[in-house]
ROZAFI-563362 format. One record per residue (C-alpha): residue in three letters; x, y, z; residue number from 1. Coordinates in pm, whole numbers. Layout:
BEGIN
<r r="ALA" X="X" Y="Y" Z="Z" k="NUM"/>
...
This chain:
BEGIN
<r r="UNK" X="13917" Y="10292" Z="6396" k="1"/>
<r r="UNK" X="13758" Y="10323" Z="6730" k="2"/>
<r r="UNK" X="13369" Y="10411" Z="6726" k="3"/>
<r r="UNK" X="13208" Y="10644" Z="7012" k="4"/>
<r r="UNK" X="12806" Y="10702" Z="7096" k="5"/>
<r r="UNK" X="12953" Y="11016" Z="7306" k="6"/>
<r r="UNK" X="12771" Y="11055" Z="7617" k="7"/>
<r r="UNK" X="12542" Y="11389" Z="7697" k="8"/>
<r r="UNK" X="12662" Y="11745" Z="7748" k="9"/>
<r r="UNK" X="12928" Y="11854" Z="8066" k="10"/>
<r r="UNK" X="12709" Y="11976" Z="8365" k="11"/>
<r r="UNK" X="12933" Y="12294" Z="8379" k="12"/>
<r r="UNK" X="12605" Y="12484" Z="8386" k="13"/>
<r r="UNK" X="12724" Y="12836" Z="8321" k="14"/>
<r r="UNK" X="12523" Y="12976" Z="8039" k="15"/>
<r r="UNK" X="12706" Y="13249" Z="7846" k="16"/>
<r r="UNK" X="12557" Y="13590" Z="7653" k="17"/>
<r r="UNK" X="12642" Y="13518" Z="7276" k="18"/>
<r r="UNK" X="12582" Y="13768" Z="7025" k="19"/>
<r r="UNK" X="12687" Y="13800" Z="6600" k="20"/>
<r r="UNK" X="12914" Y="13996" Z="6456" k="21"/>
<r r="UNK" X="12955" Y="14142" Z="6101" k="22"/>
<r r="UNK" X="13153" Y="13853" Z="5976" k="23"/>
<r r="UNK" X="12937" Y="13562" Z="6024" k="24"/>
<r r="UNK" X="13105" Y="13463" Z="6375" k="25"/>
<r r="UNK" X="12981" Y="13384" Z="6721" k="26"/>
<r r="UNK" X="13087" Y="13447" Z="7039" k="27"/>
<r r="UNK" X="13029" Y="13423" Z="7450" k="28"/>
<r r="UNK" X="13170" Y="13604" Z="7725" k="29"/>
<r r="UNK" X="13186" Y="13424" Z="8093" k="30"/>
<r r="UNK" X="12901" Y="13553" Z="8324" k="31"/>
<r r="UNK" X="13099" Y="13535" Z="8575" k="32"/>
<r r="UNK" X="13029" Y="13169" Z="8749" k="33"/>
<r r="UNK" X="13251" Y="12984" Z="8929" k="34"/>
<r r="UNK" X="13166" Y="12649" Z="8712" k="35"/>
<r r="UNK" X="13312" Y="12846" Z="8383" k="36"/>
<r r="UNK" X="13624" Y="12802" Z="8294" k="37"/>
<r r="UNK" X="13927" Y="13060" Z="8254" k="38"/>
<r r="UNK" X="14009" Y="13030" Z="7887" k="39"/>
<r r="UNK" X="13841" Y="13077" Z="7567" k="40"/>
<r r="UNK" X="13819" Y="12833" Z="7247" k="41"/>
<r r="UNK" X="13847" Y="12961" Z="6869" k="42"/>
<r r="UNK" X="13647" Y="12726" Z="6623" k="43"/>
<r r="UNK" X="13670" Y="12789" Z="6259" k="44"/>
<r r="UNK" X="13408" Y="12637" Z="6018" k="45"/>
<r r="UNK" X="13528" Y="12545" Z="5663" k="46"/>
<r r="UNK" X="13225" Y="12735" Z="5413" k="47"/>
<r r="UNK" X="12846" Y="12758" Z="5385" k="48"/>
<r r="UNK" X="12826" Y="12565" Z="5034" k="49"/>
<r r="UNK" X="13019" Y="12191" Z="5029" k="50"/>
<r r="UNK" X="12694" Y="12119" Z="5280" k="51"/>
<r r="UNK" X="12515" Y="12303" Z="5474" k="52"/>
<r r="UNK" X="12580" Y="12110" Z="5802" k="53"/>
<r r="UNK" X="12822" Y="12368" Z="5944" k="54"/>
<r r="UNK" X="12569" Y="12635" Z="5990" k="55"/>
<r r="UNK" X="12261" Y="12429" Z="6038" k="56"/>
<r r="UNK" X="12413" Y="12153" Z="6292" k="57"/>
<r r="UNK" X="12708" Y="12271" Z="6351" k="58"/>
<r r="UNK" X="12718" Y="12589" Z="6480" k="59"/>
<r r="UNK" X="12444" Y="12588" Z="6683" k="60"/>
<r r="UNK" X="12565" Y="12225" Z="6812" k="61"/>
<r r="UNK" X="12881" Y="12371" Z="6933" k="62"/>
<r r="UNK" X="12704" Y="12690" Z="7086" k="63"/>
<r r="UNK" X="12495" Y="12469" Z="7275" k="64"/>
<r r="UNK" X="12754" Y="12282" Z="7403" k="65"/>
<r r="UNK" X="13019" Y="12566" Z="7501" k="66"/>
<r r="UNK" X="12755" Y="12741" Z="7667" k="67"/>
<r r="UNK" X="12647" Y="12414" Z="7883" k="68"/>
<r r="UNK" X="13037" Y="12394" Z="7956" k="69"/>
<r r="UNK" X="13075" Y="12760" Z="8033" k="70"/>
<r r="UNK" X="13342" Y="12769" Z="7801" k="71"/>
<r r="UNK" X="13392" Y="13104" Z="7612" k="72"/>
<r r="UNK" X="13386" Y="13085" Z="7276" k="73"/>
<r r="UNK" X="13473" Y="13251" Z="6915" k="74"/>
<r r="UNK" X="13331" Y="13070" Z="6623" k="75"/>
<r r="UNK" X="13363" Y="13185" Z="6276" k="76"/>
<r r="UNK" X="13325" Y="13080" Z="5901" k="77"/>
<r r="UNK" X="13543" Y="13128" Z="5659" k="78"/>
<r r="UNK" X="13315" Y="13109" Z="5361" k="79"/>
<r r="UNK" X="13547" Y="12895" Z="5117" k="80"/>
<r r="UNK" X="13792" Y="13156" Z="5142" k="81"/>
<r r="UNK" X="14179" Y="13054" Z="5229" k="82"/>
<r r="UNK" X="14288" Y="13365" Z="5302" k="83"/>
<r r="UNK" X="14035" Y="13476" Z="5485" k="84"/>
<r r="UNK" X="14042" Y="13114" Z="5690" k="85"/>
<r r="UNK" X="14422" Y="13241" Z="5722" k="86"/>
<r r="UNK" X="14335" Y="13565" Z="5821" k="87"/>
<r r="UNK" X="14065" Y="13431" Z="6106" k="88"/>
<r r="UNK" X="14344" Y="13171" Z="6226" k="89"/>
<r r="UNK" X="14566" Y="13488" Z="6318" k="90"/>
<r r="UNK" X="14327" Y="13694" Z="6466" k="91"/>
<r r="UNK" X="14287" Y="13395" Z="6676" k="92"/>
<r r="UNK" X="14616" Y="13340" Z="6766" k="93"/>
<r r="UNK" X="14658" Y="13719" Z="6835" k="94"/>
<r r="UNK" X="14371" Y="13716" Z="7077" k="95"/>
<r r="UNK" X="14518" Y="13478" Z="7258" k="96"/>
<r r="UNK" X="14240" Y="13177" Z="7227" k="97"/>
<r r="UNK" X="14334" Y="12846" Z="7450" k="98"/>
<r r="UNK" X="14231" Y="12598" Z="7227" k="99"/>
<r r="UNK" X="14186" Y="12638" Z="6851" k="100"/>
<r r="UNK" X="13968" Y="12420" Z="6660" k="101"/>
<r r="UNK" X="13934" Y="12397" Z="6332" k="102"/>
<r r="UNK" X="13798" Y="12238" Z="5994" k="103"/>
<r r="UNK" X="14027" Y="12258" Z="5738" k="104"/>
<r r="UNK" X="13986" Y="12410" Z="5359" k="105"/>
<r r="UNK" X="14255" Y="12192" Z="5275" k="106"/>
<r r="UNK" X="14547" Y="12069" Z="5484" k="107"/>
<r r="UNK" X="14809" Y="12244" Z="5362" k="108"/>
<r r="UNK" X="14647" Y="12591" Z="5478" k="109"/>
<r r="UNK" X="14520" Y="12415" Z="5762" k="110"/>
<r r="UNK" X="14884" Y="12317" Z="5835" k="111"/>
<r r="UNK" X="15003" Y="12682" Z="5844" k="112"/>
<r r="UNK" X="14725" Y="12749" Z="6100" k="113"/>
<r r="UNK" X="14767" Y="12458" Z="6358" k="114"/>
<r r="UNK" X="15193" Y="12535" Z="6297" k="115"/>
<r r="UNK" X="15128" Y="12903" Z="6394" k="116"/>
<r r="UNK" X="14921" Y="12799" Z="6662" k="117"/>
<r r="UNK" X="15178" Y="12572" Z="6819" k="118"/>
<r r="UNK" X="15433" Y="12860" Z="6827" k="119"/>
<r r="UNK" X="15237" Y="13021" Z="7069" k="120"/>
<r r="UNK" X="15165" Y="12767" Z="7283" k="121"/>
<r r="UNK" X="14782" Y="12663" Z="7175" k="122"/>
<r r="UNK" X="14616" Y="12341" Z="7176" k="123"/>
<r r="UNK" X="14476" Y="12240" Z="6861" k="124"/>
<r r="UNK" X="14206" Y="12029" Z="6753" k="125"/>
<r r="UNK" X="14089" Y="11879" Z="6417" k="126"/>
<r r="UNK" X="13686" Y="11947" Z="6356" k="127"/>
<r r="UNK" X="13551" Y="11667" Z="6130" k="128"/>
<r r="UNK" X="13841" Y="11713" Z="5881" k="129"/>
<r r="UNK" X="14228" Y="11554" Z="5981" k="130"/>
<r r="UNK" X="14479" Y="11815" Z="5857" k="131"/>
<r r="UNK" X="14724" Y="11600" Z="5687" k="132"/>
<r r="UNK" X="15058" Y="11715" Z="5816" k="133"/>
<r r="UNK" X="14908" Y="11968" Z="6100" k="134"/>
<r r="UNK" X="14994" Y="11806" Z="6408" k="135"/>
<r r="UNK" X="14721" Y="11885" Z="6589" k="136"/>
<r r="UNK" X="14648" Y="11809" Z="6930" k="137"/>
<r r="UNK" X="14313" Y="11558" Z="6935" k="138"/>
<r r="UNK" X="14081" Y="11483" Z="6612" k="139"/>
<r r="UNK" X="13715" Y="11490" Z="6651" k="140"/>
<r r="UNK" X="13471" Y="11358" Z="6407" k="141"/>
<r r="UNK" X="13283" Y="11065" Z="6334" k="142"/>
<r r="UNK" X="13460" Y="10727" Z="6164" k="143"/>
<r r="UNK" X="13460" Y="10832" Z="5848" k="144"/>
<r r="UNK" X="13579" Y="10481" Z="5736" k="145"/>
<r r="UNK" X="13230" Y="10326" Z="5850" k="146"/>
<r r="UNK" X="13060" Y="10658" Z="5702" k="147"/>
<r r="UNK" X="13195" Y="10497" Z="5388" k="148"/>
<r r="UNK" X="13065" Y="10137" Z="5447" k="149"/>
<r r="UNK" X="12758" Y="10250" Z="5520" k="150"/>
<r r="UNK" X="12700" Y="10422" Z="5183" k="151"/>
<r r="UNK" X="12860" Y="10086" Z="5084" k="152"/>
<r r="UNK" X="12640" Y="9864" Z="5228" k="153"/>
<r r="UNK" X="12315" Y="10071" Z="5169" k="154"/>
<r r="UNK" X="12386" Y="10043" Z="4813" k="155"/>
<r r="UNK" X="12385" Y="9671" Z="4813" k="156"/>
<r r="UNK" X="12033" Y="9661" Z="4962" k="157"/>
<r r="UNK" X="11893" Y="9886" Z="4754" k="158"/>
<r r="UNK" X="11995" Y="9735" Z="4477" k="159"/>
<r r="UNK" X="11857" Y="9425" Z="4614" k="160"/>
<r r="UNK" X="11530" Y="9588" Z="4700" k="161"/>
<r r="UNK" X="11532" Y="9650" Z="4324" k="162"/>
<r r="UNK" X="11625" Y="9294" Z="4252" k="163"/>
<r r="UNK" X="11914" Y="9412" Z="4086" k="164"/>
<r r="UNK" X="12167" Y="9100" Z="4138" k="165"/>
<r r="UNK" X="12403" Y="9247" Z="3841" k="166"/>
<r r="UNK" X="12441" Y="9569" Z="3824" k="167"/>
<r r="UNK" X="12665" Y="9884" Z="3700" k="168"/>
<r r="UNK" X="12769" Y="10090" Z="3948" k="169"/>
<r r="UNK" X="12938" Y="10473" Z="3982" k="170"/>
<r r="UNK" X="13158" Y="10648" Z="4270" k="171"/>
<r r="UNK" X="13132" Y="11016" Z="4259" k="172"/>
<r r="UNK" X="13438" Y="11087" Z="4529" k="173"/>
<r r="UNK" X="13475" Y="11373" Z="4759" k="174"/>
<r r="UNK" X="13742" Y="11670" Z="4698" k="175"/>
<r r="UNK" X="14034" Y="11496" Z="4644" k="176"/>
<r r="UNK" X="14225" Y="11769" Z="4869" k="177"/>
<r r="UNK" X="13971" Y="11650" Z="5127" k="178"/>
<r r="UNK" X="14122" Y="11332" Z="5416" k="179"/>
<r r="UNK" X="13746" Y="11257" Z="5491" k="180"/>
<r r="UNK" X="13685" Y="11160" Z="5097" k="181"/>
<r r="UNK" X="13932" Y="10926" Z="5093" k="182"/>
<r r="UNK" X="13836" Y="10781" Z="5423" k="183"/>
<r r="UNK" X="13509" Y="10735" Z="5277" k="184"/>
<r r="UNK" X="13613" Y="10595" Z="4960" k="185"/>
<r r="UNK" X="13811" Y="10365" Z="5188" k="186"/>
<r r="UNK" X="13453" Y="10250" Z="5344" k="187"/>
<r r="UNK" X="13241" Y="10188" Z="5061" k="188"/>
<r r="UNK" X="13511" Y="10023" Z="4838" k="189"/>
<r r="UNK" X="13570" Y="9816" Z="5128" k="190"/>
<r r="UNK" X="13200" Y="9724" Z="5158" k="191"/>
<r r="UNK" X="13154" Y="9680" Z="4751" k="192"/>
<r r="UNK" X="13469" Y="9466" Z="4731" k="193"/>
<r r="UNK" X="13327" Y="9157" Z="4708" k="194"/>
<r r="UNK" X="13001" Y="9252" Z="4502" k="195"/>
<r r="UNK" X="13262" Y="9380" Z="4231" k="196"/>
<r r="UNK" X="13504" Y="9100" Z="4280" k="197"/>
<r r="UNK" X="13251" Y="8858" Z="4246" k="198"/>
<r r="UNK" X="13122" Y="8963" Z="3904" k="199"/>
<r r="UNK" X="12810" Y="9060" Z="4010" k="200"/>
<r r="UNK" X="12842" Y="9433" Z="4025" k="201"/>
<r r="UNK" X="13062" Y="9648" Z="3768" k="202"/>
<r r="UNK" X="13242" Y="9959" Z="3859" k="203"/>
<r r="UNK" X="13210" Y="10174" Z="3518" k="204"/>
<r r="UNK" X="13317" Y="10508" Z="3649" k="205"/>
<r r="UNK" X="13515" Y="10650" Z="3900" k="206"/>
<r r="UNK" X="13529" Y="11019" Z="3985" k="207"/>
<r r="UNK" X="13553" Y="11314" Z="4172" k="208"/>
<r r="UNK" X="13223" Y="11557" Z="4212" k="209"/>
<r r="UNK" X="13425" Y="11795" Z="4498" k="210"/>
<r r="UNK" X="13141" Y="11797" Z="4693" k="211"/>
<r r="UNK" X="12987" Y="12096" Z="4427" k="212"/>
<r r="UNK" X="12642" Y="11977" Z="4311" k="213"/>
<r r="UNK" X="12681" Y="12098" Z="3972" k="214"/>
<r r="UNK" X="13010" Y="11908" Z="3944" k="215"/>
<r r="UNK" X="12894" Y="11591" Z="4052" k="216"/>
<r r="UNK" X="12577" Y="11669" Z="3821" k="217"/>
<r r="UNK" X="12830" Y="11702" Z="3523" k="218"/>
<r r="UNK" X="13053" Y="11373" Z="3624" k="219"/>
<r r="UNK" X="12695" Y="11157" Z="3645" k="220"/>
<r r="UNK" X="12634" Y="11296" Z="3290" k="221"/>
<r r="UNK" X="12903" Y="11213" Z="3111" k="222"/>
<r r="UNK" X="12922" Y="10874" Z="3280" k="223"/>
<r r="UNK" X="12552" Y="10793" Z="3224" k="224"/>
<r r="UNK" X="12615" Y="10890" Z="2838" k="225"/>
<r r="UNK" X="12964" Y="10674" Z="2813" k="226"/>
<r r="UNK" X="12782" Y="10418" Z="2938" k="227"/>
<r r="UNK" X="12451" Y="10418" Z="2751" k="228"/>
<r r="UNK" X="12253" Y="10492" Z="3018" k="229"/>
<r r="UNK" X="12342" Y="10156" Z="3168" k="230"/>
<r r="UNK" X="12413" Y="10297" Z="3526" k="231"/>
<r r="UNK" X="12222" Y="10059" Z="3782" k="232"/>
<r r="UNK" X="12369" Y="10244" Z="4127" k="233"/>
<r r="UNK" X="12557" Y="10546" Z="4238" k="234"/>
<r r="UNK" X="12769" Y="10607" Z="4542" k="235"/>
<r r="UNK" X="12735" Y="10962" Z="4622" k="236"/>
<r r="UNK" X="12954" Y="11112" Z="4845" k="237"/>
<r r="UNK" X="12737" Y="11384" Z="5030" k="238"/>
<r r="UNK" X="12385" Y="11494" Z="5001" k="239"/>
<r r="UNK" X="12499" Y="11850" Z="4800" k="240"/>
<r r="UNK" X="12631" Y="11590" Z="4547" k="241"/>
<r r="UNK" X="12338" Y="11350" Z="4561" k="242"/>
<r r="UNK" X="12105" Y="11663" Z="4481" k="243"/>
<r r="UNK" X="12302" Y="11747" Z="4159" k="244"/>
<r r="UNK" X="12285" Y="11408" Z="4045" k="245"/>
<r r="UNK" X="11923" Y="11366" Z="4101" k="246"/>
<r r="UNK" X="11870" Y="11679" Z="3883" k="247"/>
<r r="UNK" X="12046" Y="11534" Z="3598" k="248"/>
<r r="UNK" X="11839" Y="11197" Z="3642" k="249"/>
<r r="UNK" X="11526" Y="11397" Z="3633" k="250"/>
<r r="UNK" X="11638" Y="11568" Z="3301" k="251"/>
<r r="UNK" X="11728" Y="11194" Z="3196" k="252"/>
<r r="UNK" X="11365" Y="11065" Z="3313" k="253"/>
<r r="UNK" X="11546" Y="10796" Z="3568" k="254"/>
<r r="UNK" X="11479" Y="10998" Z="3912" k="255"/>
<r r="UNK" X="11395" Y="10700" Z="4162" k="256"/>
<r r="UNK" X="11516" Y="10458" Z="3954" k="257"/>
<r r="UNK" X="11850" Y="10440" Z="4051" k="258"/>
<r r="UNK" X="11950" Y="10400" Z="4359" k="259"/>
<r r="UNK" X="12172" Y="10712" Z="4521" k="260"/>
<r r="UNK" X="12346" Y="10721" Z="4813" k="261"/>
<r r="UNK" X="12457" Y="11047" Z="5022" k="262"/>
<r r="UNK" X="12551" Y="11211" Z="5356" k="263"/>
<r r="UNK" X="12535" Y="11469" Z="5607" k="264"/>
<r r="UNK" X="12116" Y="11405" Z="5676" k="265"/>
<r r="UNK" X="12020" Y="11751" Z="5525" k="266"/>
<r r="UNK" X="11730" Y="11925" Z="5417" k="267"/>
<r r="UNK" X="11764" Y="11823" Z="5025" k="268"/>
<r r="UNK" X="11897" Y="11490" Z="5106" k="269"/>
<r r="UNK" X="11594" Y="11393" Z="5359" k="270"/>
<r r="UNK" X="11305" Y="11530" Z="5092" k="271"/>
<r r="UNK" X="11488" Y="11328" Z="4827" k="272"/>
<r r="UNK" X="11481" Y="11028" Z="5047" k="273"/>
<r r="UNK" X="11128" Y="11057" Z="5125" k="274"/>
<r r="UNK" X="11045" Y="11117" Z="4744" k="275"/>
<r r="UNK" X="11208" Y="10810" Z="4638" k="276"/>
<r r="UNK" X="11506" Y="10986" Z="4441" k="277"/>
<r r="UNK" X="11774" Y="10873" Z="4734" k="278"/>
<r r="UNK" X="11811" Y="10555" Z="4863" k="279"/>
<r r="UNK" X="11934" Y="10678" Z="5184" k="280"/>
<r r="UNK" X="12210" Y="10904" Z="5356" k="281"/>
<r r="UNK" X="12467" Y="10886" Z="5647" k="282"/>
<r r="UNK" X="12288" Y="11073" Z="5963" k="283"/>
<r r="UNK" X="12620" Y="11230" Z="6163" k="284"/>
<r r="UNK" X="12466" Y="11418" Z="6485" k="285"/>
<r r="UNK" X="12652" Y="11686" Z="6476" k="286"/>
<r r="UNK" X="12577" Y="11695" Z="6854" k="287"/>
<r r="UNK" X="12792" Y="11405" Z="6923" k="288"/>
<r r="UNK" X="13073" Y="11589" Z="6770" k="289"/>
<r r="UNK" X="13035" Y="11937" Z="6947" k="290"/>
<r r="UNK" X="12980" Y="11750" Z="7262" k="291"/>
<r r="UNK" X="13289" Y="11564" Z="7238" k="292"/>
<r r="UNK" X="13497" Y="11874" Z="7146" k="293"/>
<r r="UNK" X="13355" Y="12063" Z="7413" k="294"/>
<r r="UNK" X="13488" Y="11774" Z="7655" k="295"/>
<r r="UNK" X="13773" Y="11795" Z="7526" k="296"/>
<r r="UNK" X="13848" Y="12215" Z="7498" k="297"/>
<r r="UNK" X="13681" Y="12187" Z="7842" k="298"/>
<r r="UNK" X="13962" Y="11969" Z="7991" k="299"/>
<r r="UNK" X="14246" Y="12153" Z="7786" k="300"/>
<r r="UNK" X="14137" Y="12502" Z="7913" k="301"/>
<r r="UNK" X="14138" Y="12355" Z="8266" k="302"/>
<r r="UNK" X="14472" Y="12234" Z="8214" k="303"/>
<r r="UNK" X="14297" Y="11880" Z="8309" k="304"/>
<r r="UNK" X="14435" Y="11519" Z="8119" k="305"/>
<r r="UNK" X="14246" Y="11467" Z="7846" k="306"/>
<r r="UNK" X="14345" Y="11114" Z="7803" k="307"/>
<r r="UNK" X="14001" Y="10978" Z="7961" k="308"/>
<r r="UNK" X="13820" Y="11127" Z="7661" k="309"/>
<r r="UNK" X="13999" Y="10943" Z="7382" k="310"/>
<r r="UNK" X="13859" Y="10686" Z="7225" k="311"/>
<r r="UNK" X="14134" Y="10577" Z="6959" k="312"/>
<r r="UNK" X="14386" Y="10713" Z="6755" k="313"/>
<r r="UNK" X="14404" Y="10803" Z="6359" k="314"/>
<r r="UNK" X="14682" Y="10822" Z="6156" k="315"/>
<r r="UNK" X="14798" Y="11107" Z="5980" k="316"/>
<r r="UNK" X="14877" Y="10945" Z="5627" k="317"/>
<r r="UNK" X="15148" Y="11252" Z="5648" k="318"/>
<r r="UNK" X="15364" Y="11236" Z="5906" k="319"/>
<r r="UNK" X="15272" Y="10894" Z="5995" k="320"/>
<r r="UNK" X="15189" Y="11010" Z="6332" k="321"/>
<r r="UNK" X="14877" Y="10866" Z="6545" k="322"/>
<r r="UNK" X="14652" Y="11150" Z="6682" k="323"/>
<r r="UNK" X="14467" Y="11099" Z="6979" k="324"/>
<r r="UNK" X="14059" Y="11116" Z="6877" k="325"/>
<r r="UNK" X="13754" Y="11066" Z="6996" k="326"/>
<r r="UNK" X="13503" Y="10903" Z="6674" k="327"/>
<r r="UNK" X="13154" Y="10883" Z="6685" k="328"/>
<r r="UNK" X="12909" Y="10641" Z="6574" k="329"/>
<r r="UNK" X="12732" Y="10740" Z="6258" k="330"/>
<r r="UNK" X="12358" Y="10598" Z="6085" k="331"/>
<r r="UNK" X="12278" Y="10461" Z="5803" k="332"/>
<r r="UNK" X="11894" Y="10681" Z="5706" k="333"/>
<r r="UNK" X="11620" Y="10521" Z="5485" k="334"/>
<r r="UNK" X="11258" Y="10548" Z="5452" k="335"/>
<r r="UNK" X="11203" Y="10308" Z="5721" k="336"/>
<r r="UNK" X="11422" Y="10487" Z="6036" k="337"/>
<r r="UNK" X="11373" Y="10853" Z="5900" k="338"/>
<r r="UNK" X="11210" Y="10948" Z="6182" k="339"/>
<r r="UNK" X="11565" Y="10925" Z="6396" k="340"/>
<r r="UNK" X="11680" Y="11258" Z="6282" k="341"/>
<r r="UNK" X="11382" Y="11467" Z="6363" k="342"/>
<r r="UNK" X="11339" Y="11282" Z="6672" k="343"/>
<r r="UNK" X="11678" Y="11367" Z="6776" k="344"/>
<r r="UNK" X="11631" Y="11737" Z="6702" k="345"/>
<r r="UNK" X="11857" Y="11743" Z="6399" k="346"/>
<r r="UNK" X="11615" Y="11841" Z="6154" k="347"/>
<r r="UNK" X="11314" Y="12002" Z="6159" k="348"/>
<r r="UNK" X="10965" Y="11881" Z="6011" k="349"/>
<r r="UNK" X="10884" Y="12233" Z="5930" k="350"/>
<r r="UNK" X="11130" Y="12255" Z="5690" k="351"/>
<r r="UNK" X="11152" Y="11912" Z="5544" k="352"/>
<r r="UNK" X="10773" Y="11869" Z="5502" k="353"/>
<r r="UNK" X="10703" Y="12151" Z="5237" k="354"/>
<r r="UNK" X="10525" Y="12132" Z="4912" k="355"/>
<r r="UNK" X="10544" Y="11811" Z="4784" k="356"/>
<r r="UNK" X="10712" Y="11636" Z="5038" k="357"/>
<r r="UNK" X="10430" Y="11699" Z="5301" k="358"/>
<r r="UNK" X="10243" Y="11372" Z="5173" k="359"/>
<r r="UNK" X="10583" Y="11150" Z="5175" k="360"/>
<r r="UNK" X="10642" Y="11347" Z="5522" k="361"/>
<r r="UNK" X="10284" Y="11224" Z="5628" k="362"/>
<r r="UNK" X="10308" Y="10838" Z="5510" k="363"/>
<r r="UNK" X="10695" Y="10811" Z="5670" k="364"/>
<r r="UNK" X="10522" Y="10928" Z="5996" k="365"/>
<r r="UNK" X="10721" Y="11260" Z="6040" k="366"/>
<r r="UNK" X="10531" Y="11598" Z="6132" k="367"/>
């Protein structure tokens, strides 16, 4: 896959009056300047639980960016809910969006949305998530394959910061119904291949935590006990995951003792990290993503060629179509380069660097 740093925000400097409304959405009406565009996009998030990226980054990522690209904008969350993501795809469609942009619950709902969508004559794009036999327009996200060797490859030197040459090691996957967990899986089994091939690491368990904290709690548990406690490293899919498993370690007395990876750079996943409990988590700025959509809704709306903005293509394991995308570059986050995501504005000391954190907070140089 193609990687992409994506380059700042559009100087369509129109900023746009955006306001709530009673279910969770967002939206902007064009002030009337002449660097807005004619058009409006319609961006619905997945839910507020599998991580809490989509309201923390993501929302306000993609507000930003709209508003720097005067585009207008309707964004809404669809709180885990199919029908309601069903019933906020048609309300949509019947408002007559220009672009629709989604992030799938699952691709065969997401399907129905992007195939109504078509009907009536609306650009798509794929947030984050590939809908597996949607046919949208363009794909967005970051490369979810490297997100994966990252995790991969972080394992290995923790384990080797522990001087752990042979070791045991755990996957707690993704939803299954989710592309981006198998993309991942793709990464870090790529990246452990040889560590496992070679003898010197084990796989001993193999299974899905669907990004629910409590789930992947409950898979590290039974695992941990099948095994005799003789777990040495755990890929963890996400952060949400990551904190479940942590909590069962701490029940277990082994918190900080083995190594766990994660994602998404959030709140719980950075305080773990600086406590010692995570090794370290994929940082995706979410602002790289929102830009790049923006671009992209920015050129559709225009009725401008796109083409200039693509950075690859991914295939849709589906249809066996390519779909144009545009894949950013994402960061592997220890100890040692935490600083990176507050820097960048992703998160926020203030709410990282409570209770017992603020001394980890103080020694890692954040404030």
């Amino acid at each position: 896959m193609a990687s992409l740093v994506a380059v700042g925000a559009l100087a369509f400097g129109a900023l746009a009056a955006c306001g709530d409304d009673s279910d969770g959405g967002s939206s902007s009406s064009d002030n009337g300047s002449s660097a807005a565009a004619s058009g409006k996009v319609g961006v619905i998030l997945p839910d507020t639980t599998t991580s809490p990226r989509w309201e923390a980054n993501d929302r306000p990522s993609l507000e930003a960016a709209f508003k720097s690209a005067g585009v207008d904008y309707d964004i809404q969350n669809a709180n885990g809910d199919v029908d309601k993501f069903g019933t906020i795809c048609d309300s949509m469609i019947t408002e007559g969006v220009t672009v629709l942009m989604i992030v799938n619950l699952d691709s065969d709902s997401g399907s129905a949305c992007l195939s109504k969508a078509a009907d009536a004559g609306i650009q798509s794009i794929d947030y984050d998530r590939l809908t597996l036999g949607g046919g949208a327009s363009y794909y967005v996200s970051f490369d979810n394959v490297e997100v994966g060797r990252l995790m991969g490859t972080g394992l290995i030197d923790c384990l080797d910061a522990n001087n752990k040459t042979k070791a045991n090691i755990i996957y707690i996957n993704g939803d299954p119904s989710d592309n981006n967990a198998a993309l991942f899986k793709e990464g870090y089994a790529e990246a452990l291949k040889g560590k496992i091939d070679s003898g010197d690491y084990k796989l001993v368990g193999d299974q899905s935590g669907y990004w629910d904290a409590d789930k992947a709690g409950k898979a590290f548990e039974q695992l941990y006990t099948q095994n005799g406690g003789k777990i040495d490293g755990v890929v963890s899919a996400n952060d949400t995951m990551a904190g479940g498993i942590i909590a069962r370690m701490q029940a277990q007395g082994v918190a900080g003792e083995i190594p766990v990876t994660g994602q998404d750079a959030s709140t719980e996943g950075l305080q773990n990290i600086l406590l010692g409990y995570q090794c370290g988590t994929v940082y995706k700025n979410t602002d790289l993503e929102a830009d790049a959509a923006s671009k992209l809704a920015i050129a559709l709306i225009k009725g401008e060629d796109p083409s200039s903005l693509v950075t690859g293509t991914v295939t849709d394991t589906k249809t066996k179509e390519d779909v144009p995308s545009v894949l950013a570059k994402p960061v592997w986050i220890t100890t040692e380069n935490i600083k990176q995501v507050f820097d960048d504005g992703f998160a926020k000391a203030a709410d990282v660097c409570t209770g017992n954190v603020a001394a980890a907070c103080k020694k890692a140089g954040v404030s």
